[in-house]
N, CA, C and O of each residue as an XYZ file, in Angstrom:
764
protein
N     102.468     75.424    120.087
C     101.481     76.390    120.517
C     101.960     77.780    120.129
O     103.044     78.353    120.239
N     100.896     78.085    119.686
C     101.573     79.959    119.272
C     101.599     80.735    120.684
O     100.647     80.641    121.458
N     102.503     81.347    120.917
C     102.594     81.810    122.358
C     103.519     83.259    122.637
O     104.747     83.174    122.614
N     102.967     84.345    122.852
C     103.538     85.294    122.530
C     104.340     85.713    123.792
O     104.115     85.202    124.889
N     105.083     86.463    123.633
C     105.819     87.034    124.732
C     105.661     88.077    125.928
O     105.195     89.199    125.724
N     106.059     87.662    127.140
C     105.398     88.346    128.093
C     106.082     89.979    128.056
O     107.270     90.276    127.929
N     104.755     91.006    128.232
C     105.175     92.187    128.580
C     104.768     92.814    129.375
O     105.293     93.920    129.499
N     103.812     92.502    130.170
C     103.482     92.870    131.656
C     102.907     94.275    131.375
O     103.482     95.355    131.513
N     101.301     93.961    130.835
C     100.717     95.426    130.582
C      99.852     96.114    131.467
O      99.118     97.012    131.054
N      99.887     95.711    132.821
C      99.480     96.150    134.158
C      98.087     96.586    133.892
O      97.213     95.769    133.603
N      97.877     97.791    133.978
C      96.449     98.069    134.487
C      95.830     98.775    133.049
O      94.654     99.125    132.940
N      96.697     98.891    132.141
C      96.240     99.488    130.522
C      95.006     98.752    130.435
O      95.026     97.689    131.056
N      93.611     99.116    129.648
C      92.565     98.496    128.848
C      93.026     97.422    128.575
O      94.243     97.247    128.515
N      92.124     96.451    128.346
C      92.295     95.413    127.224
C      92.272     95.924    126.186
O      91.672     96.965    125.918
N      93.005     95.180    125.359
C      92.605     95.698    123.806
C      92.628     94.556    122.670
O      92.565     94.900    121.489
N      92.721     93.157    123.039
C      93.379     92.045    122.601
C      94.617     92.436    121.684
O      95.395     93.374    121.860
N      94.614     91.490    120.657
C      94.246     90.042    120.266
C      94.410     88.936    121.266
O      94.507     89.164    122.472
N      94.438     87.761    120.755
C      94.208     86.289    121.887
C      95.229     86.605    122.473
O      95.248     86.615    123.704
N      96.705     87.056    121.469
C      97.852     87.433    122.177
C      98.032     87.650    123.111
O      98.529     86.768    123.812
N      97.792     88.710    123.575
C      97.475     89.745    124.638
C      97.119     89.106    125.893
O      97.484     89.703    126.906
N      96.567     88.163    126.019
C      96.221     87.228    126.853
C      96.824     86.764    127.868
O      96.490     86.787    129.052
N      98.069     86.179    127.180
C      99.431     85.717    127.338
C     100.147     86.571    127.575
O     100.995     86.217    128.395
N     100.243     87.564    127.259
C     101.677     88.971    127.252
C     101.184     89.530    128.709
O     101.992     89.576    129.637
N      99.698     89.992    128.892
C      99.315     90.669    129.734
C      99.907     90.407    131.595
O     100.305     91.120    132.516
N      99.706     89.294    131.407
C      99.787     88.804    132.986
C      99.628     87.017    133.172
O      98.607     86.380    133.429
N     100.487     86.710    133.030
C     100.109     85.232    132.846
C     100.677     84.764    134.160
O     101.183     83.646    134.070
N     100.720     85.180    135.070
C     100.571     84.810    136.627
C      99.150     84.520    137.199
O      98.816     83.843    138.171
N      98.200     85.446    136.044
C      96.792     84.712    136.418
C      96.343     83.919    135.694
O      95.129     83.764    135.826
N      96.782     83.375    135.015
C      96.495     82.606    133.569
C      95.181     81.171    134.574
O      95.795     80.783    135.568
N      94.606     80.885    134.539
C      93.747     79.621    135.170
C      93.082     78.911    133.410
O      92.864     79.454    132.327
N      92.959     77.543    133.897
C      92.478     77.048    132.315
C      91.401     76.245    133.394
O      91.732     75.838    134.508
N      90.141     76.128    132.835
C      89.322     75.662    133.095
C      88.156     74.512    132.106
O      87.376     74.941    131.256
N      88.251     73.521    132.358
C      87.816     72.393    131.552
C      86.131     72.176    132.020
O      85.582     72.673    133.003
N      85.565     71.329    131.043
C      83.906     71.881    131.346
C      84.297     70.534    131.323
O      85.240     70.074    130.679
N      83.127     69.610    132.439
C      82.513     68.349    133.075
C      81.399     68.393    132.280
O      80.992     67.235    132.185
N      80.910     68.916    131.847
C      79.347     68.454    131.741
C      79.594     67.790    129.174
O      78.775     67.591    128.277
N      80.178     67.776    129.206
C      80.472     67.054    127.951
C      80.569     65.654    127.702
O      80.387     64.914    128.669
N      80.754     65.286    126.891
C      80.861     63.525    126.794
C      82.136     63.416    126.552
O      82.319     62.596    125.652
N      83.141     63.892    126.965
C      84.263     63.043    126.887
C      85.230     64.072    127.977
O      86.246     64.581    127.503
N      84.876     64.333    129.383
C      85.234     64.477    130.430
C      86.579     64.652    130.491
O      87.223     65.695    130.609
N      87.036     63.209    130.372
C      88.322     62.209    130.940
C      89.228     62.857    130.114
O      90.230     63.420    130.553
N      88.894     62.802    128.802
C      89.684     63.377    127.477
C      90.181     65.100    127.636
O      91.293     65.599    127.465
N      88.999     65.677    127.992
C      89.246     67.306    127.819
C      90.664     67.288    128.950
O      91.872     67.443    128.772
N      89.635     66.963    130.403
C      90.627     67.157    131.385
C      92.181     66.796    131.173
O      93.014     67.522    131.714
N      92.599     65.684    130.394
C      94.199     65.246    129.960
C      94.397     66.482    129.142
O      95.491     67.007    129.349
N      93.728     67.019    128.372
C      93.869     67.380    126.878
C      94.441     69.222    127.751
O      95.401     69.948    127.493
N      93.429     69.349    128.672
C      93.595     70.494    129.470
C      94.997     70.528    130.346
O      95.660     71.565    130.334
N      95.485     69.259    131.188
C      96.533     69.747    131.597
C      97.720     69.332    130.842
O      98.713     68.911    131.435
N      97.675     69.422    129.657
C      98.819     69.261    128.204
C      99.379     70.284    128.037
O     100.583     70.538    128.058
N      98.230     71.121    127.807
C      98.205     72.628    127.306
C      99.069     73.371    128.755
O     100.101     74.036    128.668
N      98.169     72.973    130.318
C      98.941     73.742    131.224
C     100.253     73.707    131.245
O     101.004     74.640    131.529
N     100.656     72.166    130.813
C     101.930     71.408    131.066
C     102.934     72.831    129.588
O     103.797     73.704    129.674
N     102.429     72.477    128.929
C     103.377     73.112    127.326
C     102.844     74.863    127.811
O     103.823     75.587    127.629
N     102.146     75.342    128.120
C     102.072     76.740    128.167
C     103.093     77.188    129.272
O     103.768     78.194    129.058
N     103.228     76.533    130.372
C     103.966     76.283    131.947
C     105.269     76.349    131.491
O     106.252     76.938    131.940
N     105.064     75.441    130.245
C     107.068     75.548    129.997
C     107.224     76.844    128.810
O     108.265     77.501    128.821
N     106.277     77.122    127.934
C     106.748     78.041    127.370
C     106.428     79.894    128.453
O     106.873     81.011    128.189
N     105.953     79.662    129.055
C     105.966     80.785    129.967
C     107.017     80.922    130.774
O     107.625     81.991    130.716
N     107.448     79.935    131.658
C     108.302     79.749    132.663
C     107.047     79.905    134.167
O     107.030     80.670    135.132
N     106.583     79.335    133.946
C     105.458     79.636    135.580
C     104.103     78.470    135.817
O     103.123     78.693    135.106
N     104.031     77.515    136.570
C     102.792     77.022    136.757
C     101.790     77.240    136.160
O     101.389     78.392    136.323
N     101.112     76.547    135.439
C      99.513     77.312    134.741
C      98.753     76.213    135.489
O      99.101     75.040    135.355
N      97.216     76.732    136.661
C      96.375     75.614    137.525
C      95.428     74.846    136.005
O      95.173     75.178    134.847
N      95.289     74.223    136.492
C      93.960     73.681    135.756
C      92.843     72.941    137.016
O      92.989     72.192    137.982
N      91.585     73.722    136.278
C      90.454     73.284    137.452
C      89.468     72.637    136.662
O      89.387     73.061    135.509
N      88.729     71.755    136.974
C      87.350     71.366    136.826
C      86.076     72.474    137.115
O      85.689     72.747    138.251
N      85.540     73.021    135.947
C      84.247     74.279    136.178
C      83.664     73.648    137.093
O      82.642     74.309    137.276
N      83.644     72.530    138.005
C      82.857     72.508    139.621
C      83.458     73.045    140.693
O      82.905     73.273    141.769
N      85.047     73.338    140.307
C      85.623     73.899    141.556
C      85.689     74.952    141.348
O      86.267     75.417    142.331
N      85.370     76.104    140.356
C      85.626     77.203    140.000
C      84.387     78.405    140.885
O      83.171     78.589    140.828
N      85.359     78.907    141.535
C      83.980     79.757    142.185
C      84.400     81.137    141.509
O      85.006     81.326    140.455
N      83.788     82.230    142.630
C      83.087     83.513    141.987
C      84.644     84.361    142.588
O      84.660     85.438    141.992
N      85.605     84.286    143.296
C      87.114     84.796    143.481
C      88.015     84.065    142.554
O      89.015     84.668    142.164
N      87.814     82.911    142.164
C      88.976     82.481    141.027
C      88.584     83.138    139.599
O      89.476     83.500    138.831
N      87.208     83.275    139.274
C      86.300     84.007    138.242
C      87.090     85.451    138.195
O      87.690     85.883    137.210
N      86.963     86.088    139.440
C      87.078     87.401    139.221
C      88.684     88.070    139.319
O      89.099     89.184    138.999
N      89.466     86.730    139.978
C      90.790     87.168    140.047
C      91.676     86.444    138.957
O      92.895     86.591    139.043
N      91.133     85.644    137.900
C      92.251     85.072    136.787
C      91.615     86.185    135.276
O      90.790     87.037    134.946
N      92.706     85.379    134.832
C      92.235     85.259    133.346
C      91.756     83.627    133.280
O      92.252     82.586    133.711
N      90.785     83.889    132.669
C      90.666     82.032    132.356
C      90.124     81.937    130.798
O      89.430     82.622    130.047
N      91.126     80.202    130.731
C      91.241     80.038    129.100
C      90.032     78.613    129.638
O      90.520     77.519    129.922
N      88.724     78.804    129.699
C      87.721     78.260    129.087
C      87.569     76.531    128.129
O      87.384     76.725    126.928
N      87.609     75.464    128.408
C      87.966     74.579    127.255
C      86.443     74.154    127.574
O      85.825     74.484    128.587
N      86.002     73.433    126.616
C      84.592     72.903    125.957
C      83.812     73.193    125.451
O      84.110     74.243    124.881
N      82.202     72.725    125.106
C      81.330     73.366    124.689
C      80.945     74.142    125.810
O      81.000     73.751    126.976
N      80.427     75.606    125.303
C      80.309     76.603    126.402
C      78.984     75.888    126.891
O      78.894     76.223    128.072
N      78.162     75.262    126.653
C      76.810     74.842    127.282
C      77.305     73.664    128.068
O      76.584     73.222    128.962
N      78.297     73.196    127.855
C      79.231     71.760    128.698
C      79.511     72.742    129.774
O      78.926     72.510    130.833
N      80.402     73.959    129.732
C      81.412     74.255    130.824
C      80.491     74.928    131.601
O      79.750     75.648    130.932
N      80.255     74.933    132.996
C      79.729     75.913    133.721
C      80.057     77.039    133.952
O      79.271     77.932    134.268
N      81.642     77.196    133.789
C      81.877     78.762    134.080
C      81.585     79.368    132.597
O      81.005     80.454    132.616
N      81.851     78.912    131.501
C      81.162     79.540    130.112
C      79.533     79.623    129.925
O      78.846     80.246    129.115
N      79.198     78.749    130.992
C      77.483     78.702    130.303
C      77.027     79.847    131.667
O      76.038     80.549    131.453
N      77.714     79.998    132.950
C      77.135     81.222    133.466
C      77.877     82.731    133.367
O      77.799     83.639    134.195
N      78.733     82.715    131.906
C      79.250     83.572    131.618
C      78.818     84.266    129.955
O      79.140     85.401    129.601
N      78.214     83.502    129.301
C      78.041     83.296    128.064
C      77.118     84.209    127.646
O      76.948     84.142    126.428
N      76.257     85.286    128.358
C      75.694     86.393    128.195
C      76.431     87.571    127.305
O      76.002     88.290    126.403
N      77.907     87.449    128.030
C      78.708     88.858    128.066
C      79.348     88.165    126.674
O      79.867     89.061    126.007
N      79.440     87.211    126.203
C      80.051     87.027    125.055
C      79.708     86.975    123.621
O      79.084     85.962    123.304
N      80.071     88.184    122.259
C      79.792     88.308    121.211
C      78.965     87.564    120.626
O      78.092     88.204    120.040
N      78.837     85.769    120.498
C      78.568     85.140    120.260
C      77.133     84.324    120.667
O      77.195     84.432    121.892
N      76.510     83.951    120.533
C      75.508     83.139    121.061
C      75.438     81.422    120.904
O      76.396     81.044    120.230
N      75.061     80.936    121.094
C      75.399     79.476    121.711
C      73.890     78.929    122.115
O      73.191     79.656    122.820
N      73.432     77.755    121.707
C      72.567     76.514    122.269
C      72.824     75.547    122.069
O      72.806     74.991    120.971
N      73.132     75.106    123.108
C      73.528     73.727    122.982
C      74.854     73.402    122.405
O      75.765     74.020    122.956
N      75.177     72.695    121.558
C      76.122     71.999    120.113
C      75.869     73.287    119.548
O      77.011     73.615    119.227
N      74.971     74.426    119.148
C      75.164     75.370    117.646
C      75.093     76.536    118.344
O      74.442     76.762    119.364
N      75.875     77.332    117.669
C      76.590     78.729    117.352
C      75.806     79.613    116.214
O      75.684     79.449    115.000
N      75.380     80.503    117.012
C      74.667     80.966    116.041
C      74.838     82.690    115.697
O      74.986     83.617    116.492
N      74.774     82.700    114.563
C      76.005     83.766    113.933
C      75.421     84.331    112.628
O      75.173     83.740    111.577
N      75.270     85.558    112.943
C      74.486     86.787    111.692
C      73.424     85.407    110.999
O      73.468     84.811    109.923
N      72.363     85.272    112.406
C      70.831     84.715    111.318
C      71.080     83.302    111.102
O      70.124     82.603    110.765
N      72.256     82.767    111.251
C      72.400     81.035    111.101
C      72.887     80.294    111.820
O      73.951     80.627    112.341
N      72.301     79.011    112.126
C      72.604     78.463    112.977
C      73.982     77.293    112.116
O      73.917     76.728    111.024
N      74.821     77.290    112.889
C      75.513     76.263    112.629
C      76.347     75.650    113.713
O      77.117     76.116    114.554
N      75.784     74.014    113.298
C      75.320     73.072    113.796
C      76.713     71.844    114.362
O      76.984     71.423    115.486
N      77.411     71.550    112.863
C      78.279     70.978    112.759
C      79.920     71.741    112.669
O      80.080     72.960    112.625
N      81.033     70.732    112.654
C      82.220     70.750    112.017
C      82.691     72.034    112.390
O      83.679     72.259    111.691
N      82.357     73.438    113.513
C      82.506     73.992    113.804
C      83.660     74.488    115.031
O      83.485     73.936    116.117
N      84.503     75.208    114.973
C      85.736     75.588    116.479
C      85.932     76.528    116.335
O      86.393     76.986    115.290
N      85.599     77.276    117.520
C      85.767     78.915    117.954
C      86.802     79.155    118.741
O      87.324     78.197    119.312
N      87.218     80.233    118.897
C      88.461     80.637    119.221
C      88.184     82.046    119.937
O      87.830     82.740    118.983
N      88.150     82.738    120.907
C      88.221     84.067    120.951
C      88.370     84.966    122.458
O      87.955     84.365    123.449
N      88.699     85.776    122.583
C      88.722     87.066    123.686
C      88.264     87.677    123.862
O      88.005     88.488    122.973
N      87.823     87.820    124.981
C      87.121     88.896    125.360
C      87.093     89.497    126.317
O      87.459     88.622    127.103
N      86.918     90.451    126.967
C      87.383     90.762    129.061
C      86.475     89.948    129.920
O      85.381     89.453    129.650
N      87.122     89.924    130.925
C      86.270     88.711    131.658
C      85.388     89.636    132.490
O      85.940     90.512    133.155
N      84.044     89.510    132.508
C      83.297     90.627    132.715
C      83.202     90.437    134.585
O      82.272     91.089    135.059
N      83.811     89.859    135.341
C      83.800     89.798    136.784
C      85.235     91.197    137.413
O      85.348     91.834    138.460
N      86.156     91.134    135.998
C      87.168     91.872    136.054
C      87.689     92.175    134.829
O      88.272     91.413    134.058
N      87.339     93.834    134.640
C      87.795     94.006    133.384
C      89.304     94.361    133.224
O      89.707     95.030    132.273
N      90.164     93.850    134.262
C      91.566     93.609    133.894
C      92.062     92.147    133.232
O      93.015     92.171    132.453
N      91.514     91.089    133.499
C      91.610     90.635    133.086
C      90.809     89.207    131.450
O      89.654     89.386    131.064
N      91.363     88.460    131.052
C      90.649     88.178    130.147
C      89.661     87.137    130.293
O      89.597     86.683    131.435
N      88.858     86.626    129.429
C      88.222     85.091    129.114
C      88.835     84.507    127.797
O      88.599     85.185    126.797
N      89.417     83.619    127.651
C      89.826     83.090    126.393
C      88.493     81.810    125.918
O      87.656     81.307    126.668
N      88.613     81.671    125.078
C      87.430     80.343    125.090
C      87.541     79.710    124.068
O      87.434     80.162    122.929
N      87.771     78.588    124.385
C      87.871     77.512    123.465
C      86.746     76.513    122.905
O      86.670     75.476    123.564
N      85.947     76.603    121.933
C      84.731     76.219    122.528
C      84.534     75.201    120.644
O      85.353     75.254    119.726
N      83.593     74.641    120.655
C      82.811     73.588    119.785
C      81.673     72.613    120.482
O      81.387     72.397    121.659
N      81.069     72.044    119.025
C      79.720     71.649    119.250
C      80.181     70.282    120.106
O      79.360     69.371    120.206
N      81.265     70.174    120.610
C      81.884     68.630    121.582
C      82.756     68.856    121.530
O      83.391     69.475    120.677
N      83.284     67.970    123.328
C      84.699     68.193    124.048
C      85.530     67.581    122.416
O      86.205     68.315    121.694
N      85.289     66.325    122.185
C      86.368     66.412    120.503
C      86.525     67.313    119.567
O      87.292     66.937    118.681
N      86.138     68.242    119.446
C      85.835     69.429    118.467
C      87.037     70.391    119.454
O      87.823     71.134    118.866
N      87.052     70.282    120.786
C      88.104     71.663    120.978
C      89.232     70.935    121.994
O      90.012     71.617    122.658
N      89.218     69.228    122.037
C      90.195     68.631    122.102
C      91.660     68.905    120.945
O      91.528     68.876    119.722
N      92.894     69.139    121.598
C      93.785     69.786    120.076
C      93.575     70.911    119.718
O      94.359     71.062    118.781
N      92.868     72.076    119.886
C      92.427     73.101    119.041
C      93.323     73.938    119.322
O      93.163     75.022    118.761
N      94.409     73.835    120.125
C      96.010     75.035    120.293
C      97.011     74.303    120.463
O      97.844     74.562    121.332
N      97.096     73.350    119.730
C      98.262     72.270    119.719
C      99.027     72.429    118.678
O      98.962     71.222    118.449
N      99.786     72.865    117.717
C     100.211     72.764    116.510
C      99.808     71.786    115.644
O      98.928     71.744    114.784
N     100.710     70.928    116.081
C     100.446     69.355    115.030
C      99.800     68.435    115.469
O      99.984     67.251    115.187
N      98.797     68.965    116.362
C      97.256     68.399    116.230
C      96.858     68.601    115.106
O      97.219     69.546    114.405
N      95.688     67.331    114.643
C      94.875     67.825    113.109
C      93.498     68.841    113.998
O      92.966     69.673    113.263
N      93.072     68.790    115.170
C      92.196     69.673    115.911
C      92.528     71.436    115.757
O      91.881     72.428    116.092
N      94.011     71.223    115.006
C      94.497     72.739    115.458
C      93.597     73.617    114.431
O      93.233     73.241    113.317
N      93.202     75.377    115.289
C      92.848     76.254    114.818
C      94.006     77.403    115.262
O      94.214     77.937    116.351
N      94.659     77.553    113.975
C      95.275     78.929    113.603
C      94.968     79.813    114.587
O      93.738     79.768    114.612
N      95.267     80.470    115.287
C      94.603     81.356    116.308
C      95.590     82.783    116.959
O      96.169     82.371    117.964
N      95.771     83.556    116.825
C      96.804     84.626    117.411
C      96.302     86.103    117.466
O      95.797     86.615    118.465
N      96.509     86.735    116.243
C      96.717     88.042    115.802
C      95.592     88.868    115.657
O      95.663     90.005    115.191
N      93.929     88.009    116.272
C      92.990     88.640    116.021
C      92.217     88.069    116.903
O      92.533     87.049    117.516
N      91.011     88.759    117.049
C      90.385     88.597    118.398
C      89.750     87.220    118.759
O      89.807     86.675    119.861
N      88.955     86.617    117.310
C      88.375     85.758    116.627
C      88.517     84.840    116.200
O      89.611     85.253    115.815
N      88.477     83.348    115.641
C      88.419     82.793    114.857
C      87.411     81.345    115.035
O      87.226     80.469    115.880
N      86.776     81.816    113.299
C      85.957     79.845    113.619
C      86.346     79.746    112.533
O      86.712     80.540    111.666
N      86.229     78.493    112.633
C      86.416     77.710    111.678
C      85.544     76.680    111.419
O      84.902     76.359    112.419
N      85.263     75.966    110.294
C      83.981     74.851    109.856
C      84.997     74.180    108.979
O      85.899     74.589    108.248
N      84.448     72.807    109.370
C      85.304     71.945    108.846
C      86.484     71.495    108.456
O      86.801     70.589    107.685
N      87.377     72.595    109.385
C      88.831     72.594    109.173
C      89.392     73.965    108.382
O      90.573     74.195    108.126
N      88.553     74.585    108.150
C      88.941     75.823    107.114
C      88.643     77.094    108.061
O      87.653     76.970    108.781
N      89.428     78.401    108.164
C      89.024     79.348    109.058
C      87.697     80.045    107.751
O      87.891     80.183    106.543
N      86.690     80.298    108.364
C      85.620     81.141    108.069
C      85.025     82.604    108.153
O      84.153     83.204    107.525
N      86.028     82.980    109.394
C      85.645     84.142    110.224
C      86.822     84.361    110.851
O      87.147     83.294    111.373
N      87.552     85.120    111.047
C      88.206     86.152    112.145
C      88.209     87.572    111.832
O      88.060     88.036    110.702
N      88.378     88.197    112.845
C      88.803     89.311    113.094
C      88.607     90.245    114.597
O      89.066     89.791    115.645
N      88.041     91.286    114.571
C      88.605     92.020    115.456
C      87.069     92.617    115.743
O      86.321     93.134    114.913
N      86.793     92.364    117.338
C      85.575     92.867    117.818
C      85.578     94.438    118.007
O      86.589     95.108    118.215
N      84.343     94.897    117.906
C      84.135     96.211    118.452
C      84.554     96.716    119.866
O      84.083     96.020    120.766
N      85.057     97.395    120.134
C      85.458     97.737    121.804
C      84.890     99.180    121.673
O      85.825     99.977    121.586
N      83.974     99.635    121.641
C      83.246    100.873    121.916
C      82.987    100.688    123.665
O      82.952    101.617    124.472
N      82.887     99.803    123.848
C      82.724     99.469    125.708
C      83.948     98.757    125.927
O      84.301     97.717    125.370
N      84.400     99.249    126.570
C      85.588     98.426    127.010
C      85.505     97.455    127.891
O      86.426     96.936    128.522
N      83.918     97.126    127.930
C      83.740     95.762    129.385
C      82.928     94.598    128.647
O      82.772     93.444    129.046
N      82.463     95.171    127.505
C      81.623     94.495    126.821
C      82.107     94.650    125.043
O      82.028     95.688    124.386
N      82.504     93.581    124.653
C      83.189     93.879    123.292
C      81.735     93.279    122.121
O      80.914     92.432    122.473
N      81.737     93.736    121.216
C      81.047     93.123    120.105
C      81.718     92.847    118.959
O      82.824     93.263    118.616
N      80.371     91.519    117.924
C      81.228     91.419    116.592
C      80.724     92.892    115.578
O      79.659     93.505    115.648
N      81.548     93.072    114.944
C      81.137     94.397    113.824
C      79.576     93.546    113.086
O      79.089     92.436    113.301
N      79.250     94.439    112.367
C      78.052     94.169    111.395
C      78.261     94.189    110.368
O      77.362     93.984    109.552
């Protein structure tokens, strides 16, 4: 897992990258797995892997919840790293307003096109309940699509660190970079 080092950036802006995530405060770190996908059983293992390997490369507990137990104080007091399709996860699908991106269903839809397939997103953004802390989101058109997707030597893995962004289609990155922060509560993609 790419995993950057903690520096405890207290009450400064966000400013990412995904990095930042991790460096910022990872005492609130929460990972949250979406139920409403077809392969449930899978995310949820796949989710506390990641808690398990992030836990040891941090040195600190990381929770993992089911988006049914996630209420509106765990929302507003973590960072949360998001796993599924955002229309699967409930805390992504009643969060998914505030995020760059747009989403129906399985497709992602991005400057005028919809795309459908072979697709994994990656990205940051402030978690708009608290703009101290973040939303990470791990997201594709199915829980298998973002099963692996921060694993190294997973074949699921997406490259992911140094920038705010990344998708990828069909295994190839397509897109990253670095959102607009003209609002610091609400980030956008450039044009």
């Amino acid at each position: 897992m790419l995993i950057a080092g903690f520096f405890g950036l207290g009450d400064e802006p966000l400013t990412g990258p995904i990095d930042d995530v991790f460096r910022r405060d990872p005492s609130s770190l929460l990972i949250v797995y979406g139920t409403d996908g077809e392969n449930t059983a899978g995310l949820r293992q796949y989710a506390h892997k990641v808690a398990r390997l992030l836990g040891e490369t941090l040195d600190r507990d990381i929770l993992v919840y089911p988006d049914r137990e996630v209420d509106s104080g765990l929302i507003r007091e973590s960072s949360l790293l998001l796993y599924g399709p955002v229309d699967a996860n409930r805390v992504s699908r009643r969060l998914k307003d505030y995020f760059p991106f747009r989403f129906e269903g399985d497709t992602l839809r991005l400057d005028g096109k919809n795309i459908t397939a072979g697709w994994q997103l990656v990205f940051a953004v402030p978690n708009p309940r608290n703009d101290q802390h973040y939303l990470l989101v791990y997201t594709g058109p199915s829980d298998a699509a973002v099963i692996g997707i921060n694993i190294l030597e997973d074949p699921n893995f997406v490259r992911h660190d140094t920038t705010d962004y990344v998708l990828a289609v069909d295994g190839r990155i397509e897109r990253s970079g670095y959102f607009l922060k003209d609002d610091p509560e609400r980030w956008t993609l450039p044009r």
